[in-house]
LOPA-146473 format. One record per residue: x, y, z of N, C-alpha, C in turn; residue number from 1. Coordinates in pm, whole numbers, plus 50000, padded with zeros to 5 digits. Atoms other than C-alpha are relative to their C-alpha. Last residue first. Layout:
% residues N
     nu     nv     nw    cau    cav    caw     cu     cv     cw  vokol
      X      Y      Z      X      Y      Z      X      Y      Z    NUM
...
END
This chain:
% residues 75
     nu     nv     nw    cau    cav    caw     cu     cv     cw  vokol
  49974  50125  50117  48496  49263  49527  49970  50053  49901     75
  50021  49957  50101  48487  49479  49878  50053  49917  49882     74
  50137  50030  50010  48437  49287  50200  49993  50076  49819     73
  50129  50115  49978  48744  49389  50345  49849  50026  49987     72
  50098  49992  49919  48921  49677  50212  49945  49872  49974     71
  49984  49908  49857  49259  49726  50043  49907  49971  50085     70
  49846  50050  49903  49279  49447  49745  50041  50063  50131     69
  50035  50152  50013  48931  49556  49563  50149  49928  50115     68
  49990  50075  49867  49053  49919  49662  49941  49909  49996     67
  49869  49973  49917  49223  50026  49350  49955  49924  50141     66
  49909  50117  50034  48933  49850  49107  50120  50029  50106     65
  49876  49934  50107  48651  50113  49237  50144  49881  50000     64
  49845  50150  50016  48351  49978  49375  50117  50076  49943     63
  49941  50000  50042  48080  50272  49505  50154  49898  49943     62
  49846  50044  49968  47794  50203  49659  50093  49968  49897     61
  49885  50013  50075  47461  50343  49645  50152  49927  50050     60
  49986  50108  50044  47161  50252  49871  50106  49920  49926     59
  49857  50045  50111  47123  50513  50086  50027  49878  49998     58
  50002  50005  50137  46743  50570  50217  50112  49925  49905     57
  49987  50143  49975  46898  50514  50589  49916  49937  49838     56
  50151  49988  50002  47020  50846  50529  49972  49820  50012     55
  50038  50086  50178  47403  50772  50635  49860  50062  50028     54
  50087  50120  50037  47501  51015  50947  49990  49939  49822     53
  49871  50051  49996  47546  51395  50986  49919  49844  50005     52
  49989  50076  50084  47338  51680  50910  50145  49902  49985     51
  50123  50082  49995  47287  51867  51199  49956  49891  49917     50
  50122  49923  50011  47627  51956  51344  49880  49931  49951     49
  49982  50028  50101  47952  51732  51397  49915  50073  49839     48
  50058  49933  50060  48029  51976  51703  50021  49917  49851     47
  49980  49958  50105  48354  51722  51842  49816  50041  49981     46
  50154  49953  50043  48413  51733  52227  50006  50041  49823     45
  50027  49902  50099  48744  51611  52353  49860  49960  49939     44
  50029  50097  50142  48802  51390  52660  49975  50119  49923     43
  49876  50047  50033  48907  51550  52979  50008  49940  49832     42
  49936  50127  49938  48618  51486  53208  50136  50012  49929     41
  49972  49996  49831  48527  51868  53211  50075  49856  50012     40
  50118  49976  49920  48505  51852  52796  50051  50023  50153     39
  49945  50112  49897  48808  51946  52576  49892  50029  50136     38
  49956  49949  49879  48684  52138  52279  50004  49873  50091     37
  50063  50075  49869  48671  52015  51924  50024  50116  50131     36
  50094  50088  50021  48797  52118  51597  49938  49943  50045     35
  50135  49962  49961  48995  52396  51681  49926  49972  49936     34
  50039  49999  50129  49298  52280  51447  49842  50097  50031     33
  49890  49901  50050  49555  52292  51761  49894  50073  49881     32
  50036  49858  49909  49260  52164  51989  50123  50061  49913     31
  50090  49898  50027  49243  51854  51694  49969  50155  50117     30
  50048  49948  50142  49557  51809  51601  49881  50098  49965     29
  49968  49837  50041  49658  51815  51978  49967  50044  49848     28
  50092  49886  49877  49373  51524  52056  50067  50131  49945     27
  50105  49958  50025  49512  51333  51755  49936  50098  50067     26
  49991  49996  50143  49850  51300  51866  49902  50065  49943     25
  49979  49858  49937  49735  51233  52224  50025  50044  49880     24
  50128  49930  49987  49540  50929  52063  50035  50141  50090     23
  50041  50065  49824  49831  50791  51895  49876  50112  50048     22
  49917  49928  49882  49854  50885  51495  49947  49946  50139     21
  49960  50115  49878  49794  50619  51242  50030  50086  50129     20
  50123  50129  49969  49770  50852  50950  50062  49923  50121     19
  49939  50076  49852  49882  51211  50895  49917  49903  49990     18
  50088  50165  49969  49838  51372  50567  50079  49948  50122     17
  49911  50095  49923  50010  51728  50488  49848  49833  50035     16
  49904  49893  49905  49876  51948  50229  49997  49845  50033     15
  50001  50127  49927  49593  51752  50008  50111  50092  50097     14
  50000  49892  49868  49625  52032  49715  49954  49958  50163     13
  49848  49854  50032  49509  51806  49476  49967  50068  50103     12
  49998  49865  49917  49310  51441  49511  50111  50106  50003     11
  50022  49914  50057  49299  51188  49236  49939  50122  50109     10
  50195  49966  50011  49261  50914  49393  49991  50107  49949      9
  50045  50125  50068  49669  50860  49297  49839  50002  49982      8
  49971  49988  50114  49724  51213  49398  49934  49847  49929      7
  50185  49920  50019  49604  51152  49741  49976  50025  49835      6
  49981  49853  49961  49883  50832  49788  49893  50091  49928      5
  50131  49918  49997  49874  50457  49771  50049  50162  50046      4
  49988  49950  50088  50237  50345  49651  49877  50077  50042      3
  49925  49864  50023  50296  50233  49995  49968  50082  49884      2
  50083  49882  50000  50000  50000  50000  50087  50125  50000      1
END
């Protein structure tokens, strides 16, 4: 999967990519990115707002030949 990259899906202007990060990692990404707030217990708070979720309508699904070999369950 090394070769996978944003360009390859055909994504531009992608800036930096982080994957796999530890969960303090993530936490400063997101109070650095002010994408959350950090509740009373300590844990971070994400605002996803009102439209969030699958419709339970959705039926589509997308196959694409790159990730037949990346994701379970896809053929």
């Amino acid at each position: 999967m090394s070769d996978l990259s944003a360009e390859s899906l055909g994504l531009k202007s992608v800036g930096s990519v982080y994957h796999n990060l530890s969960y303090d990692e993530l936490f400063e990404h997101e109070l650095n990115n002010k994408e959350g707030r950090v509740a009373s217990s300590g844990t971070i708070m994400i605002d996803t707002g009102k439209f969030t979720g699958r419709s339970p309508k959705d039926k589509y699904f997308v196959q694409l030949d790159l990730l037949k070999n990346t994701l379970p369950g896809v053929r």
